[in-house]
C-alpha angles and dihedrals in degrees: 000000000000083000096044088047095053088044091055094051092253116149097193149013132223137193142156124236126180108256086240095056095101090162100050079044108053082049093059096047084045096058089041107268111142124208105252098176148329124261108217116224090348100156138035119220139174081331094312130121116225140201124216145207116241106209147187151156136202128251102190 
């Protein structure tokens, strides 16, 4: 994706992972995303409220 993003002219990337999510997590660190910042209550699930990662990595 890192290769498609650059050829299109993009200079970062951005996704959301539950905060839970420690697998999905450690892959994105993984891969060079970097946690920016926490979205309270984003999501509603099985009657749960969670929070999730806001995350990106530069391209440049």
């Amino acid at each position: 994706m890192d290769t498609w993003a650059r050829q299109q002219g993009l200079s970062r990337l951005e996704l959301t992972v539950v905060v839970d999510n420690e697998a999905g997590l450690a892959l994105y660190k993984k891969a060079g995303f970097v946690i920016e910042g926490v979205k309270k209550h984003s999501l509603l699930i099985n009657g749960d409220f969670l929070d999730e990662y806001y995350m990106g990595k530069l391209l440049g």
